[in-house]
N, C-alpha and C positions, 0 to 999 in steps of 0.2 A: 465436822471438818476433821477430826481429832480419828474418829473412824476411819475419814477418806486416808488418811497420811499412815495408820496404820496399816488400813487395806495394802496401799501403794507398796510398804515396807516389805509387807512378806512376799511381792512379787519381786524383789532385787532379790541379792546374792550377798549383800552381806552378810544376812543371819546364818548362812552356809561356810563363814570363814571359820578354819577351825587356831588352834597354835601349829597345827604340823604344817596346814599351808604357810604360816606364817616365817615357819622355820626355812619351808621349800623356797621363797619368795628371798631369803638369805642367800641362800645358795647360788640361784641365780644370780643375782647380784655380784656375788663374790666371782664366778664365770663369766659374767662381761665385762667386768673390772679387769680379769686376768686377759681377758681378748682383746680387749680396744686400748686400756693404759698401758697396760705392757706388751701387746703383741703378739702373745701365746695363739698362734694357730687360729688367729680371727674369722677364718673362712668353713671356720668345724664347730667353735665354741659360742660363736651368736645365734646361728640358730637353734644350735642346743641348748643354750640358755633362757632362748625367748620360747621355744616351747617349752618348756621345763616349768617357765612362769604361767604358760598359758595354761597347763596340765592343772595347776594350784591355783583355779579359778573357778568358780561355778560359772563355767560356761555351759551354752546351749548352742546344738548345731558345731559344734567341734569337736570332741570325743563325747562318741554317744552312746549310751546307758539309756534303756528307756524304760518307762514305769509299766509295767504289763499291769493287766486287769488285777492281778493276786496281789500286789504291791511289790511283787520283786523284780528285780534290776536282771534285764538281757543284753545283749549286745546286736547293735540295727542288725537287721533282717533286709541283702541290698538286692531285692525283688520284691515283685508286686505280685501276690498271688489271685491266679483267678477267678472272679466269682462268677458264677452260673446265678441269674435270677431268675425268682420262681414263678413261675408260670401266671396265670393273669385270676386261673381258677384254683390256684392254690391256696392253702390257708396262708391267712396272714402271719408275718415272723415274729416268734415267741420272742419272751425279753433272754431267752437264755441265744438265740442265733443272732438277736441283734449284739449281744456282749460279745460273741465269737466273731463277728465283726468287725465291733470296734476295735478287739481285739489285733487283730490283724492290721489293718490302717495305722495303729499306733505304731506296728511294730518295721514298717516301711518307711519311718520318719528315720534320718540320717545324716550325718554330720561331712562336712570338709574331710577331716582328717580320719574318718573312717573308708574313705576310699582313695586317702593318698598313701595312708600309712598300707594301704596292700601292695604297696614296692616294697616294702622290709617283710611283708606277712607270706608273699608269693617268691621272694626272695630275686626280686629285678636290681633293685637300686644296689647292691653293693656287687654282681657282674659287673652293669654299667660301668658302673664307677672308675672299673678295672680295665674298661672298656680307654676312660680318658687317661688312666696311666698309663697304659701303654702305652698310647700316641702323644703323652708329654714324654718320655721318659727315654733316654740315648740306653741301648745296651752294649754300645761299643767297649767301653770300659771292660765292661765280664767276657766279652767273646777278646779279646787283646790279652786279657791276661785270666783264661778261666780257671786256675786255682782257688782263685777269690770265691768263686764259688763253694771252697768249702770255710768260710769265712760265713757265709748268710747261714751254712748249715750251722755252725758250731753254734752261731747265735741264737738256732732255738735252743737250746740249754733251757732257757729260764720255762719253757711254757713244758716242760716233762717234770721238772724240778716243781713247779708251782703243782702238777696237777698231783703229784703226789701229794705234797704239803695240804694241798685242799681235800683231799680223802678224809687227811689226817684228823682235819679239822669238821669232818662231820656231814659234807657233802657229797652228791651222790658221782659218780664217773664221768657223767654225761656235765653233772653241773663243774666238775672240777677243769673237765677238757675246757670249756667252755671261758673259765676262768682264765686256765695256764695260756690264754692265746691271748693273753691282750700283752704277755710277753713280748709278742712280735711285733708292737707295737702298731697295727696295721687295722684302722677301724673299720672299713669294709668287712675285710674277715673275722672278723671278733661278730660281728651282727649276723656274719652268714653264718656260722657256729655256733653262736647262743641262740640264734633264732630256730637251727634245725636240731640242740639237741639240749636246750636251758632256757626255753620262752620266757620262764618268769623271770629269770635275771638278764633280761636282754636289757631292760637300760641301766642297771648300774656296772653290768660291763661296758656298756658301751660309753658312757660317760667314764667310766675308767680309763679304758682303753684312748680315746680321745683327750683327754685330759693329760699324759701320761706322752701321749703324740705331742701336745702342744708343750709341755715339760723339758722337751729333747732336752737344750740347751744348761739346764738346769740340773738335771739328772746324771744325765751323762760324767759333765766331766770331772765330779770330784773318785768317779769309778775309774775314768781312763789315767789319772796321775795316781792313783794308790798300785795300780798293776799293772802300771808302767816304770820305766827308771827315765833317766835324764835322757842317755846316751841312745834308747830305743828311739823317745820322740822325735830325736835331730836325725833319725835314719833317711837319708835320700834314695829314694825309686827311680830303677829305671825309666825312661819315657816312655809311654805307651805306644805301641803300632797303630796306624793308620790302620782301620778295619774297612773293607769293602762293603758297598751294597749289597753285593752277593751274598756275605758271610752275614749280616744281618740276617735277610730273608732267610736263609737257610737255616740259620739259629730258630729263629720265632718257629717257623715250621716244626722243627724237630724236636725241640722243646716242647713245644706243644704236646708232639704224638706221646713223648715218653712218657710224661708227667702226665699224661689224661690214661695210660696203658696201665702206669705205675699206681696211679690210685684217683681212679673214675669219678669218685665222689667231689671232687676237686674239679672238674670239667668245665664249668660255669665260668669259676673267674680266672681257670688257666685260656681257657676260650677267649674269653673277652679280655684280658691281657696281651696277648700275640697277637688277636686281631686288630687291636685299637697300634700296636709296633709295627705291623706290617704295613699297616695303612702310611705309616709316618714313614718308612722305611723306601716303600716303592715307587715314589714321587710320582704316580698317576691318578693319586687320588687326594689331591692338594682340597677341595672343598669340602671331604667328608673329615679328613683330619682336623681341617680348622673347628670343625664342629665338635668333634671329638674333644679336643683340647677347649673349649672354651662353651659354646650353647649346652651342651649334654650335659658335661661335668658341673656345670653350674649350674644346674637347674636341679638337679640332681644330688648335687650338695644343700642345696635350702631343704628341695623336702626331706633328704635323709635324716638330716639334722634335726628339722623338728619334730620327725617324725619320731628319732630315736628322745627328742627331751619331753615329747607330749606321753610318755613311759613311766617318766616319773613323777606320778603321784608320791602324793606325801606317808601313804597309808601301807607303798611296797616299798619307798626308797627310804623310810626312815627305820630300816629294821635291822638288828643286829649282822644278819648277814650281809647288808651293804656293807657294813663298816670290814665286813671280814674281806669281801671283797676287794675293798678299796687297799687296803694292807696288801694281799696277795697279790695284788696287782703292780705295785710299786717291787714287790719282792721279783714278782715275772719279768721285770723290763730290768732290773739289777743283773741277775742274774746273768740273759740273755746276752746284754751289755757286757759284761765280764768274759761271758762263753766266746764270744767274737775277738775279743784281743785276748783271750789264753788260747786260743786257735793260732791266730797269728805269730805267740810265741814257740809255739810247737811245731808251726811252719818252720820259723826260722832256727830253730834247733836241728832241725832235719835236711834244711836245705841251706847251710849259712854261708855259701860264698851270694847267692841272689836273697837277700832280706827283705822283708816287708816292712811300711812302718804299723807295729803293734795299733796305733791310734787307730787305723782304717780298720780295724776289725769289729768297732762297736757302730761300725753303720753296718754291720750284718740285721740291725733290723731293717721293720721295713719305712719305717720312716720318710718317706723320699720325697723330695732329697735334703731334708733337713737332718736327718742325721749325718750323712756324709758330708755337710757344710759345717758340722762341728766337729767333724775330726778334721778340716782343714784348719779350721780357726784354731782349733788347740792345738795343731803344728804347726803354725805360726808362730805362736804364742813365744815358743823355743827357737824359732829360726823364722825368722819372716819372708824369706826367700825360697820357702822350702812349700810346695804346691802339692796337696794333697786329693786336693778335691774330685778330679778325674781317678786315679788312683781308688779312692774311697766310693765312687759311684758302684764299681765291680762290683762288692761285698753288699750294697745296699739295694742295689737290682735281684743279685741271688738271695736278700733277705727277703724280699717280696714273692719270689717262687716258693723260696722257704716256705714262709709262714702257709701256704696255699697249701700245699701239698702236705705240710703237719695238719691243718684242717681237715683234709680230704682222710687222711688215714684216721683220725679220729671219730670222722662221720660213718666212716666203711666198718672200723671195729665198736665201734659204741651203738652206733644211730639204726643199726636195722638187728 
């Protein structure tokens, strides 16, 4: 009996726990803790948490590793290769073609998330995705008052500022770009740029980078009262124009053409951007919008999610360079954060009979539209009758072009 209970033993997964899982299994923890009791970005940070658990488990048929004939570890093989059998007057098969064989049939064996995580590997899920912001997302704000646009530029500051600092610190061009983008604070594009030019660090930026998204709140605004003053916060904006239907469609269009002219490599998610606006824009296509906004993007958000937490294992995500990552990353979104309201004041240095308020500059990330709901909320804060929030959408729409097309130029000069 004593046999049977051991036999049984070394068929579970226990004996396979190590402390690094043990440590990963923390972390998690600490990520749905931050998503369900506090609110942090619930719809990014659950299923990155719960894969992230799932990754720190000896599972089978989930992320799959399989054991080849030699005892080393490959990655499924997701085709079945042909066999021709031998003839009736053929010799019988030696033990060396039956092992080549087996060989093979092993190597056909294949997990869930070995063919869902090929929307992050083929690089689907974060167009998509871009596909459902668009058609959440009003551009009216930046075409009413398109200066704001260079409000999303100044806010990449932090991800040129970061990829320097990340040279500095010992990594290579492609792994630093890959870094200085979770600046924009935009996890689509952090995953489509580590994915095409830093695979190995695609989940501790992207858990960066999302983490960092769900932070807005927190982050932000002890940056927007140190480089701000009293009297900029209580600034009141003109009301915004009434933007036509027209001037929509003709934006997403021409936007489009420029930013895909300006830098190609960006084409995916400047594509699936305007087309998922246009859609929402030209009210003839009310059923694929709804879809856009809610079936796609949700469906889409589970597996990106877990797909980006089933990344971290315990044995790439417990390595000095995460930690480094995790720092430069905080430094990226500072930064960025600061670049957007020292725009703002340089605005209004330059143009000071029409003022901005300095707040709306730190939703030049891409954030959307949580960052620009907290530069409403902290101009409140000083004036509660004072409405930022349309105002603040301008800067946080051009941050998402932004961060897209600082992508696109990094993949065009780095990536070929």
């Amino acid at each position: 009996m004593l046999d049977g209970l051991l036999s049984f033993f070394q068929t579970t997964g226990f004996q396979a726990i190590t402390w690094q899982m043990l440590v990963m299994w923390a972390i998690a923890a600490a990520l749905l803790y931050l998503a369900i009791a506090k609110g942090f970005e619930p719809l990014l940070l659950v299923p990155i948490a719960f894969g992230a658990l799932v990754a720190n488990l000896p599972t089978r048929g989930v992320i799959t590793t399989d054991r080849l004939a030699d005892g080393t570890s490959q990655s499924a093989v997701f085709r079945i290769e042909a066999q021709v059998l031998p003839e009736p007057t053929s010799p019988p098969a030696t033990d060396e073609s039956s092992e080549k064989l087996k060989l093979r049939v092993e190597r056909v064996e294949g997990g869930l998330y070995d063919f869902i995580s090929q929307g992050v590997k083929l690089e689907l899920f974060p167009p998509l995705i871009f596909l459902g912001v668009g058609a959440l997302t009003d551009f009216g704000p930046l075409i009413a008052m398109p200066r704001t646009l260079l409000l999303g530029a100044a806010a990449q500051l932090g991800l040129f500022i970061t990829f320097m600092g990340a040279n500095l610190l010992g990594f290579t061009s492609k792994q630093s770009a890959s870094i200085g983008i979770i600046g924009g604070a935009d996890g689509p594009t952090a995953i489509f740029l580590s994915n095409k030019l830093a695979p190995e660090l695609l989940g501790a930026i992207a858990v960066a980078a999302y983490s960092y998204m769900s932070l807005v709140p927190l982050i932000q605004p002890p940056i927007m009262r140190l480089l701000t003053t009293k009297k900029e916060r209580v600034i009141r904006m003109k009301s915004l124009r009434k933007v036509s239907k027209l001037e929509k469609l003709v934006f997403a269009i021409v936007v489009m053409i420029i930013c895909i002219l300006l830098v190609p490599d960006a084409s995916a998610l400047i594509a699936m951007l305007m087309l998922g606006n246009f859609l929402r824009e030209c009210g003839a296509t009310e059923r694929l919008v709804k879809s856009a906004q809610n079936e796609i993007i949700n469906v889409l958000t589970i597996f990106l999610g877990t797909s980006v937490g089933l990344t971290m294992q315990a044995e790439t995500f417990l390595a000095p360079a995460t930690i480094k990552i995790i720092v430069l990353g905080v430094v990226a979104f500072g930064f960025s954060t600061a670049g957007g309201i020292l725009g703002a004041k340089i605005m209004n240095w330059l143009s000071p009979h029409n003022p901005v308020n300095p707040l709306i500059g730190s939703a030049g990330v891409s954030a959307v539209p949580m960052a620009a709901r907290v530069s409403h909320n902290e101009g409140q804060r000083y004036d509660s009758s004072n409405y930022l929030l349309m105002h603040a959408m301008g800067p946080n729409v051009a941050g998402v072009i932004g961060t897209a097309v600082a992508a696109g130029y990094f993949i065009s000069t780095l990536g070929h």
